[in-house]
N, C-alpha and C positions, 0 to 999 in steps of 0.2 A: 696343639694349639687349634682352638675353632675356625673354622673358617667364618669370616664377616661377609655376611650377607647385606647388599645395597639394594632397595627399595627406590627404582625414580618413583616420580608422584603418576597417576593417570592421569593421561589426559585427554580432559572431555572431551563429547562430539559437541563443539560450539556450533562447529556449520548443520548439522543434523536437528539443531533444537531452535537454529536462526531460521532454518526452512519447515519445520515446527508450525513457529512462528507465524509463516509467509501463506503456508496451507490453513490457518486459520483465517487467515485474515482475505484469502480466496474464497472462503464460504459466505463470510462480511460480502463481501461487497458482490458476490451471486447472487446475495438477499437485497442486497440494496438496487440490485439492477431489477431485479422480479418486485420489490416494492414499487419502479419508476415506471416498470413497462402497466403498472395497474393493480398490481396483488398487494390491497394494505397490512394484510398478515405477513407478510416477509419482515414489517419491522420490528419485531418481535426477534427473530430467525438472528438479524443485524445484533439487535442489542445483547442476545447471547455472545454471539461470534467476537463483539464488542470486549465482552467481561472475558471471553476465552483470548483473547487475545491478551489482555495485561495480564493475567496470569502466566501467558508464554512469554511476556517478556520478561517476567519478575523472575522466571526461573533459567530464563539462560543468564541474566546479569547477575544474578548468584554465585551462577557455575563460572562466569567471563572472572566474576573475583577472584574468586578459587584459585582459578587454572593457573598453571606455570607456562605453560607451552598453549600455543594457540596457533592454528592455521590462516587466522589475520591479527594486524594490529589490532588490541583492544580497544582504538577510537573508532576503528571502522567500522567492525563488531556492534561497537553501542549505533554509531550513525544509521548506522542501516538497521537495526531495532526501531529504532525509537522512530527513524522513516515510517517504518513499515504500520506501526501502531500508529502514528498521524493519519495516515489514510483511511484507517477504520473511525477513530477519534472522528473526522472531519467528514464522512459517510453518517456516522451517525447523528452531529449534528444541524446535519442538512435532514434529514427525518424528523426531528426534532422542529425544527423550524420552519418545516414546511405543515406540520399539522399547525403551529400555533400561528400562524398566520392564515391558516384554512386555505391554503394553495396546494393542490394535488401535482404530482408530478405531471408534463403535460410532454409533449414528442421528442424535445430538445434535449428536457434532462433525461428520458429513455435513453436516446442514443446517447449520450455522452458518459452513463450510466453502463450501456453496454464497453463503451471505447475504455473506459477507465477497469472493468472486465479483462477485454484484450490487452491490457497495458500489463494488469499484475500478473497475466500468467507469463506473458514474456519477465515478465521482473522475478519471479520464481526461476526461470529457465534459466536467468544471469545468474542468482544467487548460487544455484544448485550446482553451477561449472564452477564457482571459484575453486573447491577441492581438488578439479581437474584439468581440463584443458583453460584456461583464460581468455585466451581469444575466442572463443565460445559466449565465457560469458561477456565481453565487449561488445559481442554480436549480437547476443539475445538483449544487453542494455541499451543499447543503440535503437533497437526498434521496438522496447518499450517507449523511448523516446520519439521516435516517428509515429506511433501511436498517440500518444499526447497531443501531438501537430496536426492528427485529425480531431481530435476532441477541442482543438482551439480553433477550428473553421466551424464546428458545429454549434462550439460558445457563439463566437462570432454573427453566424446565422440565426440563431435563438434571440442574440441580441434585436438584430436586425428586425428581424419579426416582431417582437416588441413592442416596436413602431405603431405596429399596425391596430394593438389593443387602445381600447379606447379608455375602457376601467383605469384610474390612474391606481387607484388601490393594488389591482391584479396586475400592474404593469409594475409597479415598486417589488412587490412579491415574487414575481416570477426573475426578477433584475436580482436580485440577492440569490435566488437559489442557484440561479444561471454562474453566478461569482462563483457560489461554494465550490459549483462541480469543478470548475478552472480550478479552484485554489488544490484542490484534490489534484489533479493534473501536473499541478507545479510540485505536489509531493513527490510525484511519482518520480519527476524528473529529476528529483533532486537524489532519490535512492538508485535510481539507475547510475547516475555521473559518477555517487560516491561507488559505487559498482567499478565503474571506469578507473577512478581514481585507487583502488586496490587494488587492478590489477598492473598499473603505470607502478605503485611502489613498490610492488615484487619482484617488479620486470630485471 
């Protein structure tokens, strides 16, 4: 009599192609921060990173169908995709609207442009422990989110200033782009918590 050989199915690297993903989308918004500090060729750089980024999400929710077995639930998985590509989505555009309103980046959206920088590579550093330690990555999501908390004193501040322009034109324009980079900021924080909240339902 043969013996019956059992085949499990493989199973994919979700988290290897979800940090993929999050290395793409760290190249985004390097270009989006080198477009705000002055370099209008980065947007270009963006718009790549942009298109390289739904491709990385199209092929991990493929393999997320696929899979039998996964190292996170399948909602978190998608949430924290789909985060991750809002941030580039919402990066690009604020580029986008900031040429068709003929409003160059100006010191406010730099820095906040650099802080949303520091934000994602700590939100890499969360992603990258969930395979590992988790309280690791509660650590590294936590001060993605204390980063966000400076990039909303710096909204704040840019607001303020504002004030001081007299152009209503460039005062309307720069008030919306001031938003966009917040609204990027509350992406962030929303991909960090759902960070948080994977590692509470494993716990």
């Amino acid at each position: 009599m043969k013996q019956r050989r059992w085949f499990l199915p493989e199973t994919p690297d979700v988290l290897g192609l979800l940090q993929r993903q999050v290395a793409v989308t760290i190249e985004g918004v390097d270009a989006f921060a080198s477009w705000a500090a002055g370099d209008p060729s980065a947007a270009e750089a963006l718009r790549e990173a942009e298109h390289a980024g739904d491709a990385a999400k199209r092929e991990l929710l493929n393999v997320l169908r696929a899979a039998l077995v996964v190292p996170l639930e399948p909602e978190d998985v998608f949430a924290l995709s789909r985060g991750v590509d809002r941030i580039l989505d919402y990066a690009r555009d604020l580029v986008q609207e900031s040429a068709a309103m003929a409003a160059p980046p100006d010191e406010g959206i730099a820095k906040m442009a650099k802080l949303i920088c520091d934000a994602m590579r700590q939100l890499q550093d969360a992603i990258g422990r969930l395979g590992g330690n988790r309280d690791d990555a509660t650590t590294a999501a936590d001060a993605a989110i204390a980063t966000v908390r400076q990039l909303e004193r710096a909204y704040y501040d840019g607001m303020a200033a504002l004030l001081g322009v007299d152009d209503r034109t460039e005062r309307i324009a720069r008030r919306e782009l001031y938003r966009r980079c917040a609204r990027i900021g509350e992406v962030v924080v929303d991909v960090a918590e759902r960070v948080v909240y994977a590692v509470v339902k494993q716990s």
